[in-house]
N, CA, C and O atoms as a DFTB+ gen file, in Angstrom:
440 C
 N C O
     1  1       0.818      -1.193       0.000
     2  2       0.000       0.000       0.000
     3  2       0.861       1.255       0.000
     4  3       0.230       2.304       0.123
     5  1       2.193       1.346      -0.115
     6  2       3.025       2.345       0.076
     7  2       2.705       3.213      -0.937
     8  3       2.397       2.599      -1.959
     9  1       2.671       4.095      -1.017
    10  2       3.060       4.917      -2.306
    11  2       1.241       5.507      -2.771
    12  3       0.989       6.513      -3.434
    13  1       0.461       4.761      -2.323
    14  2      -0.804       4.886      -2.670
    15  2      -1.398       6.397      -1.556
    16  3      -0.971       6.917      -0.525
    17  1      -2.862       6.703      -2.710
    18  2      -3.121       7.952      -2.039
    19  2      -3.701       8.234      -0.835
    20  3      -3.819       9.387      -0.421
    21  1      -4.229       6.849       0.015
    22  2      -4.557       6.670       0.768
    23  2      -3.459       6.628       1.927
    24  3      -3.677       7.196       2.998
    25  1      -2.178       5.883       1.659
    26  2      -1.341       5.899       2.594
    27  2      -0.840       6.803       2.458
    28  3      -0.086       6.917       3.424
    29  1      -0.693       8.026       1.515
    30  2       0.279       9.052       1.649
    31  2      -0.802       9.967       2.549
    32  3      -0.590      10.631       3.564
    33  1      -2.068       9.748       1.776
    34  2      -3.002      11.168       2.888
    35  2      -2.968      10.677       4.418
    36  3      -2.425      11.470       5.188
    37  1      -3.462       9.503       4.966
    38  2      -2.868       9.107       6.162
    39  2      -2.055       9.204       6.757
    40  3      -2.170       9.350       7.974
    41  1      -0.456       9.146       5.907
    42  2       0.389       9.112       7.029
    43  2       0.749      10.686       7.197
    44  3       1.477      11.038       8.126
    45  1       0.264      11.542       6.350
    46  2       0.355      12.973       6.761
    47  2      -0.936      13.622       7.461
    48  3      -1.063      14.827       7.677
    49  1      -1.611      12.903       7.691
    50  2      -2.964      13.691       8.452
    51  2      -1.976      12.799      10.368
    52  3      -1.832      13.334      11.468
    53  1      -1.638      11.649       9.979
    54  2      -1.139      11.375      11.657
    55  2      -0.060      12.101      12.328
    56  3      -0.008      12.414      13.518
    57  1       0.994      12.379      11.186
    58  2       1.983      13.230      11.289
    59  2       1.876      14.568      11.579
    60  3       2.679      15.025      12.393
    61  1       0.788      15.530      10.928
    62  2      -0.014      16.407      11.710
    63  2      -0.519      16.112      12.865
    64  3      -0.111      16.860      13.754
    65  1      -1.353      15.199      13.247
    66  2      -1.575      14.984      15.023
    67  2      -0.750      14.730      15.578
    68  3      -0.764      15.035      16.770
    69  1       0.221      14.153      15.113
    70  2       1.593      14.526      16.251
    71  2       1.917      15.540      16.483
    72  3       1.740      15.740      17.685
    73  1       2.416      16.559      15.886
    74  2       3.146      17.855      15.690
    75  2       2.156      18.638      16.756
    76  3       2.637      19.353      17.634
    77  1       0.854      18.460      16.620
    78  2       0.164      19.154      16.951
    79  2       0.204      19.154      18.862
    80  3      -0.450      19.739      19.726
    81  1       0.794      18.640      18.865
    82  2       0.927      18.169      20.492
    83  2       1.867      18.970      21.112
    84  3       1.918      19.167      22.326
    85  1       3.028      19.689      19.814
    86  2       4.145      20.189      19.793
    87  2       5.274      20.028      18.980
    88  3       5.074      19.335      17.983
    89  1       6.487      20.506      19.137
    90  2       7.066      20.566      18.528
    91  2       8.028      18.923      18.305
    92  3       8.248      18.649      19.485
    93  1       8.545      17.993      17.628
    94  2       9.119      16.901      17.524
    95  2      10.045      16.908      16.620
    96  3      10.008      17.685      15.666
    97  1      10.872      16.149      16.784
    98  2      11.592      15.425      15.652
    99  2      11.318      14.272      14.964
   100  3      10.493      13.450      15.363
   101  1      12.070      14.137      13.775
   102  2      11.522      13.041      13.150
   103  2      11.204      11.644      13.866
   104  3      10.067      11.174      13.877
   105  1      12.314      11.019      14.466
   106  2      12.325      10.247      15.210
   107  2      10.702      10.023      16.194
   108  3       9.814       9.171      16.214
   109  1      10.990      11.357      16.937
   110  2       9.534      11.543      18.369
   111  2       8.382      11.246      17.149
   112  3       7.425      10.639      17.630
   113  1       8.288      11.412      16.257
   114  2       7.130      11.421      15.588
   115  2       6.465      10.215      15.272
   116  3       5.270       9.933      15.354
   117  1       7.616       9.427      14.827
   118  2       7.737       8.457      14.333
   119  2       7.184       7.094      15.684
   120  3       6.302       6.240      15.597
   121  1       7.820       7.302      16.439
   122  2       7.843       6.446      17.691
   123  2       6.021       7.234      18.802
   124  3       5.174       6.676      19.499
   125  1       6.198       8.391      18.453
   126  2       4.265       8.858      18.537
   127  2       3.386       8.100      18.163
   128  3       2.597       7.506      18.897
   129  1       3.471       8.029      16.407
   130  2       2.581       7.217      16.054
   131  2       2.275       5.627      16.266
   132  3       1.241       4.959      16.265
   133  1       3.975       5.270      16.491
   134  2       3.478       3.533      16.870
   135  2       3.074       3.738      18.184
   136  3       1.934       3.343      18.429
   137  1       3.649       4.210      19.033
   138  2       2.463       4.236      20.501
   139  2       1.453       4.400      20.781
   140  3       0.906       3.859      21.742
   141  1       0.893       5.264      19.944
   142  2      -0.504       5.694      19.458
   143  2      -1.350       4.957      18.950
   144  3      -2.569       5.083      19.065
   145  1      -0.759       4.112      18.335
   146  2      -1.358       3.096      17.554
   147  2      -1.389       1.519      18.336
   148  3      -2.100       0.553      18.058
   149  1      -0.554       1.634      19.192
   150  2      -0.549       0.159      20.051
   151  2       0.508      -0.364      19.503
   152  3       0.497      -1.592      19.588
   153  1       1.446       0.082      18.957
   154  2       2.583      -0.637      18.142
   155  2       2.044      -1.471      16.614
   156  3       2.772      -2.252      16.002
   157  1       0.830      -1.157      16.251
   158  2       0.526      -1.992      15.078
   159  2       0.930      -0.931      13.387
   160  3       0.956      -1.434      12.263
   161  1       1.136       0.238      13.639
   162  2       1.807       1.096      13.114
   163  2       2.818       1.334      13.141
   164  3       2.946       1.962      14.192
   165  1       4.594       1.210      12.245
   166  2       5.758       1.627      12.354
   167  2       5.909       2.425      10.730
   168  3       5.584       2.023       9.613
   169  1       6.287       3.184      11.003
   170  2       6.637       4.380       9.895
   171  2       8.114       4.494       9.512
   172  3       8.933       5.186      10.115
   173  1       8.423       3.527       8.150
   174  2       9.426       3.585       8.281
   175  2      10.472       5.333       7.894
   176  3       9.805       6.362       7.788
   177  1      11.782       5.395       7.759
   178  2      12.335       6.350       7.634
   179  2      11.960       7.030       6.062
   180  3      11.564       8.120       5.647
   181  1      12.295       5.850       5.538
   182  2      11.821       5.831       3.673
   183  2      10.350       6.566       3.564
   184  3      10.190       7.180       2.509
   185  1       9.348       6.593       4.416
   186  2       8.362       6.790       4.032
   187  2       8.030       8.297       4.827
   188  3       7.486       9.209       4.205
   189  1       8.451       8.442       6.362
   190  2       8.364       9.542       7.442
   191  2       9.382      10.669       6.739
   192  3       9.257      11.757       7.300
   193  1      10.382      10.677       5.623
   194  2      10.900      11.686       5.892
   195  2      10.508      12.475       4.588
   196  3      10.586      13.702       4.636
   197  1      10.134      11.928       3.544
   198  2       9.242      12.071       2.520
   199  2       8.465      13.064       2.759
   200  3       8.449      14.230       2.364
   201  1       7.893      12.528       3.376
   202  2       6.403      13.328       4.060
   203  2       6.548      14.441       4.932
   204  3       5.824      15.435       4.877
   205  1       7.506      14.275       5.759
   206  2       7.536      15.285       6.781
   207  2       8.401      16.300       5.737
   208  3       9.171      16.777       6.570
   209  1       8.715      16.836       4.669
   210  2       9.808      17.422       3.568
   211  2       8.186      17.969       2.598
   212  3       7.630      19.040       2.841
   213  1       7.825      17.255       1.836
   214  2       6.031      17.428       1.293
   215  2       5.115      18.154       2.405
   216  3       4.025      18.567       2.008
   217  1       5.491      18.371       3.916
   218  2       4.171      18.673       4.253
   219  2       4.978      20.303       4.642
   220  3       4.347      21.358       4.707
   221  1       6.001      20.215       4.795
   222  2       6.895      21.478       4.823
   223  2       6.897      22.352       3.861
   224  3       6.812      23.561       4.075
   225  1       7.016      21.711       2.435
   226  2       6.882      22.483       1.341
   227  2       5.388      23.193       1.075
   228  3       5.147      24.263       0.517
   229  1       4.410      22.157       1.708
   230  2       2.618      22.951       1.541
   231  2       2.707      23.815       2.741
   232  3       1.613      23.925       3.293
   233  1       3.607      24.418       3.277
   234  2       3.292      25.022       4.689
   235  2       2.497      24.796       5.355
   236  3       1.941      25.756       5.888
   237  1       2.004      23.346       5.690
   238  2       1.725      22.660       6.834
   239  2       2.598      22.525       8.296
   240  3       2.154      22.598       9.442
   241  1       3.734      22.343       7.928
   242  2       4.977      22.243       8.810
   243  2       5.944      23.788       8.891
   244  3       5.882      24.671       8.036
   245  1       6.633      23.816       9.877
   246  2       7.760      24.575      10.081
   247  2       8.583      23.680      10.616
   248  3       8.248      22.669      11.233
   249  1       9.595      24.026      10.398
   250  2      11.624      23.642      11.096
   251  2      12.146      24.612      11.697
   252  3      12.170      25.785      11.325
   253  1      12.709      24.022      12.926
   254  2      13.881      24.146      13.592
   255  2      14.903      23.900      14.198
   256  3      14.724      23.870      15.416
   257  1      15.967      23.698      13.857
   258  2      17.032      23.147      15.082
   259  2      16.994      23.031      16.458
   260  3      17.075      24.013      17.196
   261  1      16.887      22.001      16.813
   262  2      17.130      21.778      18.617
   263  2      17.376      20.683      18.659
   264  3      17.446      20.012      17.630
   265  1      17.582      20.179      19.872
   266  2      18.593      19.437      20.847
   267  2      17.912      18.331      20.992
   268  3      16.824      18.811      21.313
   269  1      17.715      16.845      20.987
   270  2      17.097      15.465      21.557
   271  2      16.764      15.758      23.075
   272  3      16.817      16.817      23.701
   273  1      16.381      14.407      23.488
   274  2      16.561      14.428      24.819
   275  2      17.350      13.879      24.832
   276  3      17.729      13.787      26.000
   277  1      18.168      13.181      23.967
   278  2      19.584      12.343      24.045
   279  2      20.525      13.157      23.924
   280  3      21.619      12.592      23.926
   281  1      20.572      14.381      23.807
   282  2      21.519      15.195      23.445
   283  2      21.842      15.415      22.156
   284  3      23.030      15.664      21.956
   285  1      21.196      15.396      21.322
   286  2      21.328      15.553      19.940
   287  2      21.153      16.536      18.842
   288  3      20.091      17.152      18.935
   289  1      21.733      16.786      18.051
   290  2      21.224      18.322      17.177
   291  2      19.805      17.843      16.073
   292  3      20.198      16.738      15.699
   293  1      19.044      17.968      15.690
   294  2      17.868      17.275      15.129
   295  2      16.945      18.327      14.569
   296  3      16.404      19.202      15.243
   297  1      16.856      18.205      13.649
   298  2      15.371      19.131      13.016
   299  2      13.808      19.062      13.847
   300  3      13.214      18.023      14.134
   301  1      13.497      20.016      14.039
   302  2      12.379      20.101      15.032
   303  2      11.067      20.429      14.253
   304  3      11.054      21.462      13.585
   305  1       9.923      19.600      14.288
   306  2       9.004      20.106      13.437
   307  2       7.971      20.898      13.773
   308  3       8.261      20.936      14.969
   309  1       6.730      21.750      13.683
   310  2       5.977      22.625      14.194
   311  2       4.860      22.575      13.099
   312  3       5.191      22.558      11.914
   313  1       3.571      22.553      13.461
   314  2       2.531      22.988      12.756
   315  2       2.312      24.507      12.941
   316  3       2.411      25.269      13.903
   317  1       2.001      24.638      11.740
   318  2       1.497      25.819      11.052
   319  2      -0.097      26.264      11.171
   320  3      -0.983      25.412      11.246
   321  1      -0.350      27.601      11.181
   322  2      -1.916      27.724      11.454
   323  2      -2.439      26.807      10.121
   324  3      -3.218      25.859      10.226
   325  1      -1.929      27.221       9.020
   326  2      -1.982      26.303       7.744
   327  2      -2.265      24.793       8.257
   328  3      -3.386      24.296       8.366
   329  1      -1.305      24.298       8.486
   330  2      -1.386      23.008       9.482
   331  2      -2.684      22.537       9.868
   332  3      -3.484      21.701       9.447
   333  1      -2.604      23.594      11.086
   334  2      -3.746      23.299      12.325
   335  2      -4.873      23.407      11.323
   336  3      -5.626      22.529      11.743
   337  1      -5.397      23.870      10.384
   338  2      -6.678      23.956       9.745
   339  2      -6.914      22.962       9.098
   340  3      -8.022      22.440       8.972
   341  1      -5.444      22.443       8.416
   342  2      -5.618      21.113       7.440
   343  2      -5.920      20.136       8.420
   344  3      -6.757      19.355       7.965
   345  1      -5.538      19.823       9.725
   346  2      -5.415      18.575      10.322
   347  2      -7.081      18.558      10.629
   348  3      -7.704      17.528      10.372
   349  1      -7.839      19.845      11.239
   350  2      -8.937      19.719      11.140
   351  2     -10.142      19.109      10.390
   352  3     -10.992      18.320      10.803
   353  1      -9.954      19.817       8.899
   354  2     -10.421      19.317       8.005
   355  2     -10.162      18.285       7.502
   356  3     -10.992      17.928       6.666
   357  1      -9.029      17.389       7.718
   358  2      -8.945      16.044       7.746
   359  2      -9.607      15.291       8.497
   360  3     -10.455      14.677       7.849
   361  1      -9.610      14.933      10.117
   362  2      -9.953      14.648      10.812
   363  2     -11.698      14.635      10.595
   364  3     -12.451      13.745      10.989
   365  1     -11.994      15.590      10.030
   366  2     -13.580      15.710       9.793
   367  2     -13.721      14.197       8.878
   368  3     -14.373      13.197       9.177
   369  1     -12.574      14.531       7.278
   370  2     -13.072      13.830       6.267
   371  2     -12.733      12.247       6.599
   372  3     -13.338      11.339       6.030
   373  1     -11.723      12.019       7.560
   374  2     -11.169      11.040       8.050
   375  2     -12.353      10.110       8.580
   376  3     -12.563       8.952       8.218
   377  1     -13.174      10.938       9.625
   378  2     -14.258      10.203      10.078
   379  2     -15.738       9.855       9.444
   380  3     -16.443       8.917       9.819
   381  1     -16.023      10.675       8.545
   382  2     -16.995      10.491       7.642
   383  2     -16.513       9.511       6.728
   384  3     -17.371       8.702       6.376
   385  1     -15.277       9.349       6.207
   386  2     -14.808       8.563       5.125
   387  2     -14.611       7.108       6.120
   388  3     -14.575       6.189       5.302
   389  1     -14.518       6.722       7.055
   390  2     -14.470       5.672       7.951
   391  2     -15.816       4.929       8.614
   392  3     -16.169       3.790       8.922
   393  1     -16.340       6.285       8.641
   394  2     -17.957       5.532       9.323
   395  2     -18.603       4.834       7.905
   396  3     -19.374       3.875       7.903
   397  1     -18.010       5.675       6.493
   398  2     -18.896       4.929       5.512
   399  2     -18.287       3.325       5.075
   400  3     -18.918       2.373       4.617
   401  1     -16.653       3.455       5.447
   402  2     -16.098       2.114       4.663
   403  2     -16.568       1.148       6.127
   404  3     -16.361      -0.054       5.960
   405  1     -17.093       1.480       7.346
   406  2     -17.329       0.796       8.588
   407  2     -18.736      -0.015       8.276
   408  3     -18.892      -1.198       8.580
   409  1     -19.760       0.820       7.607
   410  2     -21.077       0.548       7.211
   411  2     -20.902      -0.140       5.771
   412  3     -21.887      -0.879       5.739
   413  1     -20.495      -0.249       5.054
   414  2     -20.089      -1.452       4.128
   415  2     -19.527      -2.751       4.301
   416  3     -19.794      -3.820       3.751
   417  1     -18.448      -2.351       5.438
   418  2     -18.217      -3.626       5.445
   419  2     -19.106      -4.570       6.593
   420  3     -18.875      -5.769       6.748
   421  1     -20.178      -3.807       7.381
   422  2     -21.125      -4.031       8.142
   423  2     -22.106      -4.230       7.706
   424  3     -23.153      -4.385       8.334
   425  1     -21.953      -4.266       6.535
   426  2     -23.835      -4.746       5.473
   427  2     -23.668      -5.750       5.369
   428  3     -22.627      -6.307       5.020
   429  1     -24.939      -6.328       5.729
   430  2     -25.377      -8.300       5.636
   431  2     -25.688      -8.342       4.638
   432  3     -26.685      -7.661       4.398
   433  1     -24.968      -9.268       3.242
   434  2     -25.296      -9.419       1.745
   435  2     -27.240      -9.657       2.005
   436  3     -27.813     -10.053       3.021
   437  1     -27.785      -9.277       0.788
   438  2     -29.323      -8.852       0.378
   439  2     -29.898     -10.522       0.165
   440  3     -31.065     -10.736      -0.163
């Protein structure tokens, strides 16, 4: 499913709910979402840094340099009011588009 428009709009509408919590690095983001998810979600690097670079360029995201908690120099990511509006309006279409594929696959054949 990589590469498809479904996994690319997904893994940038989750990547927005991370950010949105604050500011992260790639890594925190990354390790957000599998916790978030119960560990049944891992995002690999190939696919998280893609995205987090694409959602920067739509000014969804901002960058900045800072420090790990490991001590590390690391790009820091930030949502944008841009951002914060898209994640909204996702989240809307996210759940309407879920309750309908929920009720299909919940229909007893005729």
């Amino acid at each position: 499913m990589a590469g498809s428009d479904l996994y690319t709009g997904t893994l940038d509408t989750m990547i927005l709910k991370a950010v949105s919590w604050g500011a992260m690095h790639g890594y925190g983001i990354g390790r957000w979402i599998r916790q978030n998810s119960d560990d049944a979600l891992e995002i690999n690097e190939g696919a998280l840094y893609p995205a987090l670079h694409r959602l920067e360029k739509k000014g969804l995201l901002s960058e900045e340099w800072g420090v790990t908690e490991t001590n590390r120099k690391a790009k820091f990511y930030k949502l944008t009011a841009a951002g914060r509006r898209q994640l909204k309006a996702e989240i809307v279409r996210w759940k309407k588009y879920s309750q309908a594929v929920t009720a299909v696959l919940s229909a007893s054949s005729a």
